[in-house]
C-alpha positions in Angstrom: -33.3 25.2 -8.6 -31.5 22.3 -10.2 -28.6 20.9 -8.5 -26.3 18.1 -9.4 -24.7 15.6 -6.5 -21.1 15.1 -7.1 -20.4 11.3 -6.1 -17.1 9.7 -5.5 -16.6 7.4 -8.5 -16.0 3.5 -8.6 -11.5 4.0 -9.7 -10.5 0.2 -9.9 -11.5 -3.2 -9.2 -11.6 -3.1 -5.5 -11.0 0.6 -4.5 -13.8 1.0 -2.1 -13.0 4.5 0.0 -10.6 7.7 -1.2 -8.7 10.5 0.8 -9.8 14.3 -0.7 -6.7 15.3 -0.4 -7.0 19.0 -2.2 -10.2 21.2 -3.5 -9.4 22.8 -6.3 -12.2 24.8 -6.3 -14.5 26.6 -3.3 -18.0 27.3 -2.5 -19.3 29.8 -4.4 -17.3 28.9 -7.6 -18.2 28.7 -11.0 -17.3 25.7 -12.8 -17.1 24.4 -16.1 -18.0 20.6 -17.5 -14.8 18.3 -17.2 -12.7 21.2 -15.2 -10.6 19.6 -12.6 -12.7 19.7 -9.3 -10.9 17.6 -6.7 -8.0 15.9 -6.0 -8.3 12.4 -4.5 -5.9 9.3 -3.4 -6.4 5.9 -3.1 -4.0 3.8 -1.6 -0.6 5.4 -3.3 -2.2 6.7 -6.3 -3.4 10.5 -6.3 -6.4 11.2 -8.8 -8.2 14.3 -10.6 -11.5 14.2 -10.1 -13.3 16.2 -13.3 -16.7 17.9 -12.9 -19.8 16.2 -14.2 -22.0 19.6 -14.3 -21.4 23.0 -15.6 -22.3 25.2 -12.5 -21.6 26.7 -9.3 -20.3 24.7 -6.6 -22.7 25.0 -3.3 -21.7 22.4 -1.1 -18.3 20.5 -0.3 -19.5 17.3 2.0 -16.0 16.0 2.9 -13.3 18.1 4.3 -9.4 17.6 3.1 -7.9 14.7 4.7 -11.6 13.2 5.0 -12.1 9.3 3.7 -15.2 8.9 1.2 -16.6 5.8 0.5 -17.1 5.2 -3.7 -20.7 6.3 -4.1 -20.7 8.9 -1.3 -21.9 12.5 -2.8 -18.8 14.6 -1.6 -20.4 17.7 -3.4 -23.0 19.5 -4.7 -23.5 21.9 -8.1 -26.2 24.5 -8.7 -26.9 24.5 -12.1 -28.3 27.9 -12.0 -25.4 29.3 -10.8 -26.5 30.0 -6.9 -27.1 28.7 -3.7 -30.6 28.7 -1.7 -30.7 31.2 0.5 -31.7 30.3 4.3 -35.5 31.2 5.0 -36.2 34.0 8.1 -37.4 31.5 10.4 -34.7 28.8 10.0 -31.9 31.1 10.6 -31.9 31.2 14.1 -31.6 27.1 14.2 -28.1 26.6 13.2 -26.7 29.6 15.6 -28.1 27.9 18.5 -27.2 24.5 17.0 -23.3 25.4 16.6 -23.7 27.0 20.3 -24.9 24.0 21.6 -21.9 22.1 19.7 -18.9 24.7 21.1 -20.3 23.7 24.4 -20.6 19.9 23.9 -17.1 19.7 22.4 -15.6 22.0 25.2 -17.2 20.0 27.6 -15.9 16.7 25.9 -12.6 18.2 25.4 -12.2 19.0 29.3 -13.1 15.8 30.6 -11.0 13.4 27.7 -7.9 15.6 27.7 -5.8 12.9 29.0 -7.1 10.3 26.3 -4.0 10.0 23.3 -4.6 7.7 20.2 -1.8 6.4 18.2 -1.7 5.8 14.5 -1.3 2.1 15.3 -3.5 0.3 17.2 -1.6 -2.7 18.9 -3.0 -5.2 16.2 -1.4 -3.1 13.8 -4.1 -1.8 12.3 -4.2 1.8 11.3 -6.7 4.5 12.0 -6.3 8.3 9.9 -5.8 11.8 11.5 -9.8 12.6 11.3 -10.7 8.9 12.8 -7.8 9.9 16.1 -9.3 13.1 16.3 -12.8 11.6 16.9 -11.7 9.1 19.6 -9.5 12.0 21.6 -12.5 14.2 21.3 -14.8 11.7 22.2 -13.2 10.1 25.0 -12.9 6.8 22.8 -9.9 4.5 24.6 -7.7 2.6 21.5 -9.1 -0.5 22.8 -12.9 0.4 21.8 -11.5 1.9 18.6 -9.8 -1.8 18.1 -13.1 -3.4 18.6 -15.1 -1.7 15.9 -15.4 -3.3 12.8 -13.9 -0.8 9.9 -15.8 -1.1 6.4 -13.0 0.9 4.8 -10.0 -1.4 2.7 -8.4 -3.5 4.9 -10.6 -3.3 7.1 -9.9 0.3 8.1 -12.2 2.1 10.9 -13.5 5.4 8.6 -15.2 8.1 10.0 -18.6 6.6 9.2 -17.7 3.7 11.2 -16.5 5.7 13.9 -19.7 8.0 14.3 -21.8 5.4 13.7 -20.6 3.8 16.8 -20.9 7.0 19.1 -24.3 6.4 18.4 -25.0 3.2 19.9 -22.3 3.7 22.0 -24.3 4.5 24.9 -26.7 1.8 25.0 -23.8 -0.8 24.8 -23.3 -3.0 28.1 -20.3 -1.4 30.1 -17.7 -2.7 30.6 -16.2 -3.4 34.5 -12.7 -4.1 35.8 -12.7 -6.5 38.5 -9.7 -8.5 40.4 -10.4 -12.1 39.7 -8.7 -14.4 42.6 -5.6 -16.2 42.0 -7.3 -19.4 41.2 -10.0 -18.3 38.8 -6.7 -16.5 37.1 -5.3 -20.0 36.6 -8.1 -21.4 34.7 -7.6 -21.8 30.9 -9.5 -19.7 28.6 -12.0 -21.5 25.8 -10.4 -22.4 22.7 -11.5 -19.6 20.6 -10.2 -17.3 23.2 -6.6 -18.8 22.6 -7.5 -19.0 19.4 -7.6 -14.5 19.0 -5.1 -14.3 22.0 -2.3 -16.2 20.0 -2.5 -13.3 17.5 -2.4 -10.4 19.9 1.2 -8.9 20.4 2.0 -8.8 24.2 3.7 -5.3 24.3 2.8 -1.7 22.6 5.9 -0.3 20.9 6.4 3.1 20.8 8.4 5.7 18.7 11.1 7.4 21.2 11.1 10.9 21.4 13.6 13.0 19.3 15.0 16.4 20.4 15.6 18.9 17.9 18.7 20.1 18.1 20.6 23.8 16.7 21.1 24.1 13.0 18.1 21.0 12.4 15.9 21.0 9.4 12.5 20.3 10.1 11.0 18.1 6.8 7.6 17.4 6.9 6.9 14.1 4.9 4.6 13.9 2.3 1.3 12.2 1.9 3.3 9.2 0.0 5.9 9.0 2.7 4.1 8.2 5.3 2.2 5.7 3.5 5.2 4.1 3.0 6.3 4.4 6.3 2.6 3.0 7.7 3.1 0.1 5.4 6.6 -0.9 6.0 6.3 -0.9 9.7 3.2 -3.0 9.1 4.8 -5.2 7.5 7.6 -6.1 9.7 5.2 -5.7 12.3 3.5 -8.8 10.7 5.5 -10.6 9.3 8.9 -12.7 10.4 11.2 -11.7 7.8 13.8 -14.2 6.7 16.4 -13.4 3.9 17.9 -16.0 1.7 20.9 -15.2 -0.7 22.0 -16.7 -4.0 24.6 -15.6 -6.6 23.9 -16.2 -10.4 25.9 -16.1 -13.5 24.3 -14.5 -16.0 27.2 -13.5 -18.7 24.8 -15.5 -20.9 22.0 -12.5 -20.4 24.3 -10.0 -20.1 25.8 -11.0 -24.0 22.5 -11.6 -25.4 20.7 -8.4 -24.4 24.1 -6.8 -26.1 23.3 -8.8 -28.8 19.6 -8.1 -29.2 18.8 -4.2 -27.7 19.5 -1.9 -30.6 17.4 -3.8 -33.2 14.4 -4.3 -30.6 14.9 -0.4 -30.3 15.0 0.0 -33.6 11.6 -1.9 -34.8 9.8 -1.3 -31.2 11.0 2.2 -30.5 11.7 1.9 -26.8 14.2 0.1 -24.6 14.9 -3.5 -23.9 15.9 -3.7 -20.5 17.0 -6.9 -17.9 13.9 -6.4 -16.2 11.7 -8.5 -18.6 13.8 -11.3 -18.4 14.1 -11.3 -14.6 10.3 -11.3 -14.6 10.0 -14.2 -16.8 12.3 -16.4 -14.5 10.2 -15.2 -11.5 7.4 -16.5 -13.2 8.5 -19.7 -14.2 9.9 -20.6 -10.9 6.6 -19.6 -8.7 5.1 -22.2 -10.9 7.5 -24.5 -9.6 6.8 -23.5 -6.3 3.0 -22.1 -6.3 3.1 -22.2 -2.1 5.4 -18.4 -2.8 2.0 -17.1 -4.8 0.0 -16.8 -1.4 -1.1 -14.7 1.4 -2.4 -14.8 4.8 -5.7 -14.1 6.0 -5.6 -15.0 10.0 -5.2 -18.7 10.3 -6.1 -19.4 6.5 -3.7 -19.3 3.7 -5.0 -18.0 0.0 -3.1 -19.6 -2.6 -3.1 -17.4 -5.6 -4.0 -19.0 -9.3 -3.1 -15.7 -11.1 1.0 -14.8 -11.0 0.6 -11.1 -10.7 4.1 -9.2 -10.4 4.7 -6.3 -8.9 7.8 -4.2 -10.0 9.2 -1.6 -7.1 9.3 1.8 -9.4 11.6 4.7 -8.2 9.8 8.0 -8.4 11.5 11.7 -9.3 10.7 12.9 -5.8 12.7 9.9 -4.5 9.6 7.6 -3.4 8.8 4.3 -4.2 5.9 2.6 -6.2 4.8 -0.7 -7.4 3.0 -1.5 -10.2 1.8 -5.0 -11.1 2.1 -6.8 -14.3 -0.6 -9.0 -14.3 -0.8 -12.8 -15.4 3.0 -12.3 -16.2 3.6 -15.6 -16.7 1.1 -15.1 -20.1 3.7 -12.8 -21.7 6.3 -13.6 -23.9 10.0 -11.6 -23.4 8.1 -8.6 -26.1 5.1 -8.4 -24.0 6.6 -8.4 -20.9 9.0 -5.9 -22.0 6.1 -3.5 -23.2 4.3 -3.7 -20.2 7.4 -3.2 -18.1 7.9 0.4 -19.9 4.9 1.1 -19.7 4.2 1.0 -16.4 7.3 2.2 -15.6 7.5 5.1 -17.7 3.2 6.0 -16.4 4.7 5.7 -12.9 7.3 8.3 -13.3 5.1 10.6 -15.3 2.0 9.7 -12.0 -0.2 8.6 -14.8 -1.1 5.1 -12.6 -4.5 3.9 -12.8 -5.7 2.3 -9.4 -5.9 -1.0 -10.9 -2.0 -0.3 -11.9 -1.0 -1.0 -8.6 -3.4 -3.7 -7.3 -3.6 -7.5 -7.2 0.3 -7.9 -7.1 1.2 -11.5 -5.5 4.9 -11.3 -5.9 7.0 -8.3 -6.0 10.6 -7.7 -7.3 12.7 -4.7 -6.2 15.9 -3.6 -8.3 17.9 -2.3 -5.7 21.5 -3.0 -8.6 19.9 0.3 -10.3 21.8 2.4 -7.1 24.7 0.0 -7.3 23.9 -2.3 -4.5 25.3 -6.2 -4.5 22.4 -7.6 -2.6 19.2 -5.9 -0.1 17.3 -7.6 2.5 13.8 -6.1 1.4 10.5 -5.5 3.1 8.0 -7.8 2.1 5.1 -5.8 0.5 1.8 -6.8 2.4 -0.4 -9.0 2.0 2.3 -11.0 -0.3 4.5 -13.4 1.7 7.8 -12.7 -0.5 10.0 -10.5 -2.3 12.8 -10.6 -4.5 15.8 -8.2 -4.4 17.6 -8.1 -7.7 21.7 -6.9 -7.2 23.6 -4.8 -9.7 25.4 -7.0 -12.1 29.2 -7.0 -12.1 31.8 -8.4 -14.0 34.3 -10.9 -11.5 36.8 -13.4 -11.5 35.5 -16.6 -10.8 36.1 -20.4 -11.7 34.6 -22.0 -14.6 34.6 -25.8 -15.1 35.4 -27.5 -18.1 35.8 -31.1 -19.8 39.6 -30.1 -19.7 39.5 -28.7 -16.6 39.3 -25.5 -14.0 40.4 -22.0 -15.3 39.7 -18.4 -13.7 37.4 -16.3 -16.4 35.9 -12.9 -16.0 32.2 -13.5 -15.6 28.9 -11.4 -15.3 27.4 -12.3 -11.7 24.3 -10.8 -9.5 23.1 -11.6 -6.0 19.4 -12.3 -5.6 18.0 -11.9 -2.1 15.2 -13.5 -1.4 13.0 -12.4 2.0 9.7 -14.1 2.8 7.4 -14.8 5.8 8.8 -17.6 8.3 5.0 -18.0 9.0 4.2 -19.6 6.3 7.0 -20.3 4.4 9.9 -22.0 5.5 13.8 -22.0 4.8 13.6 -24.9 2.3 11.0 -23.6 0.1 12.6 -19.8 0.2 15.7 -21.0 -0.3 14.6 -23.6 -3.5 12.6 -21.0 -4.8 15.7 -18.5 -5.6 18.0 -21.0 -6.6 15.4 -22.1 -9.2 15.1 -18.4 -10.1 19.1 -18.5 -10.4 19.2 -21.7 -12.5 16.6 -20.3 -14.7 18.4 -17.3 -15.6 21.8 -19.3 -15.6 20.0 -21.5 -18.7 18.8 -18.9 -20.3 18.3 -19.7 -24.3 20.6 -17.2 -26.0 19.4 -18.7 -29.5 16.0 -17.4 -28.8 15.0 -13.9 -30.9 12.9 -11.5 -30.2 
């Protein structure tokens, strides 16, 4: 009989591992060449997985909510339309096999029943539903699941990791708890130890409990959602945020886009928003200050040499995604305004490749689109920074002259600027939105497009 494996394909430059999250067909289905098969996610872009074989499908390796690695077969396709059948003498081996399993895991789940693993380990690392349900089952404490090394993206434990573990679990050295004596408690641990304990938070947080209460609606969040959620916590978890504020003038912008939007919709066929032009100030100013294009690996800091923006996208359901324009400061205002609809209009329509939303060093977030002055954002890990763009209104304010002061009605916006105290301090947050300001407060209104 001819079968076909079904691997999990390489979606992106450094996509590594995807969650099945929904078969669209079962075992014992026929299916055609190119038909949708399976529905997969990687990071916070959900993919449709065609088939590569006309057939029926035999096999399904990975469960729903299971984390493939790219490469891993997740399924199999008979080409001749059925299944082996078991032989006589080999049916009689996996009954006694999936007795011998009820009793292990009954066994296991009596003795471990008082062993709870969080979502969030306390370096903030994250471990999935299947990867909890492992530990609990297996009696693995969250401080064994902190020391294995994950091979999924960032460094995530995956159930390979996991199992793989349980394996050699047993002929690890054990581990005893002993009272040292006050003195020996005194002495100063070797460098490196400081070194890993200077990163370790020195309390567990956890999420109160929350009664329900008469009349309450009960919404479960979607996959997205809590991704969002996972990431943001992670983020302040991480990172010191500090937010720095500056108002610019742009009645300059504001005139010139008037000037310029209906013939660039005209010959291009699509919108000319502020968004380009925000970009290309962004750009320009982070290379005036390239120490804003990094990141932070441990006690190392990775200075970026490409500016890739990322641009927070509001999505129909009401969630948020960001895809990156990449090399922006390459484009000129038409290119960047392209890409900008673009990726704006294949987020709202979930047509996002992977490598849409990876690579980003710098992210801005439009939070004037709901009519908000100014934001304090969340900076989007592993970036260090993040620019929140106001809604632009029109104000009284003072304008200098040769022949002196006079009130005018002006266009203004606020831009608030968060980054990580870690690495980046007040002086270089603070410069680096005032030059965004001045750079959109000279902006060239002879310039055509």
């Amino acid at each position: 009989m001819s079968q076909i494996e079904i691997r999990l394909p390489k979606m992106g430059e450094s996509v590594t591992e995807a969650t099945i999250t929904n078969w669209l067909k079962s075992v014992g289905d026929k299916v055609e060449m190119d038909e949708p098969l399976v529905e997969v996610a990687t990071d916070k872009v959900d993919n449709e997985l065609p088939s590569e074989a006309e057939g029926t499908l035999i096999e399904i390796l990975f469960d729903k909510d299971e984390v493939a690695q790219v490469g891993d077969v997740i399924a199999i396709i008979s080409m001749n339309g059925s299944a082996p059948a078991p032989k006589d003498d080999a049916k009689a081996a996996p009954q006694e096999a999936a007795k011998v399993m009820e009793t292990v895991a009954a066994a296991v789940q009596e003795v471990h029943t008082d062993i709870v693993v969080d979502k969030n380990g306390p370096s903030g690392k994250f471990y999935s539903p299947l990867v909890r349900s492992i530990a609990e089952k297996e009696g693995i404490t969250m401080g064994e699941l902190e020391s294995i090394s994950g091979s999924g993206q960032n460094a995530r434990v995956t159930k390979k990791d996991i199992l793989s573990y349980i394996e050699t679990r047993g002929s690890a050295p054990s581990i005893q708890t002993t009272t040292a004596p006050v003195a020996e408690a005194k002495t100063p641990p070797p460098a490196s130890d400081k070194k890993q304990q200077s990163h370790e938070p020195t309390m567990k947080i956890k999420a109160p409990f929350v009664p329900s209460m008469p009349g309450d609606e009960i919404i479960e969040m979607d996959r997205m959602r809590k991704l969002i959620s996972e990431h943001m916590v992670m983020s302040k978890h991480v990172s010191p945020h500090v937010t720095s504020f500056v108002e610019a003038d742009v009645t300059n912008i504001w005139n010139w886009r008037n000037k310029v939007k209906d013939e660039f919709k005209k010959r291009e066929g699509e919108n000319f928003t502020f968004t380009p032009i925000f970009i290309d100030a962004v750009a320009k100013a982070i290379k005036d200050f390239p120490n804003i294009n990094i990141c932070v690996d441990g006690d190392k800091i990775i200075k970026r040499k490409d500016i890739n923006i990322g641009m927070a996208t509001a999505l129909p359901s009401g969630n948020l995604i960001v895809p990156v324009i990449k090399k922006a400061d390459r484009f000129n205002l038409v290119g960047l305004a392209k890409s900008v609809n673009e990726l704006a209009n294949n987020a709202r329509d979930n047509k996002l490749k992977p490598e849409d939303i990876q690579g980003g060093t710098y992210t801005i977030t439009n939070v004037g689109t709901f009519g908000n002055v100014m934001g304090t954002p969340i900076i989007n890990q592993p970036q260090v920074a993040i620019l929140a763009l106001g809604a632009i209104r029109k104000v009284p304010a003072v304008i200098e002259t040769p022949d002196g002061d006079f009130i005018g009605i002006r266009y203004k916006m606020f831009l608030s600027h968060s980054y990580d105290h870690r690495v980046v301090d007040g002086a270089l947050g603070g410069m680096f939105v005032k030059r965004v300001a001045d750079y959109l407060e000279q902006f060239d209104i002879t310039q055509t497009i």
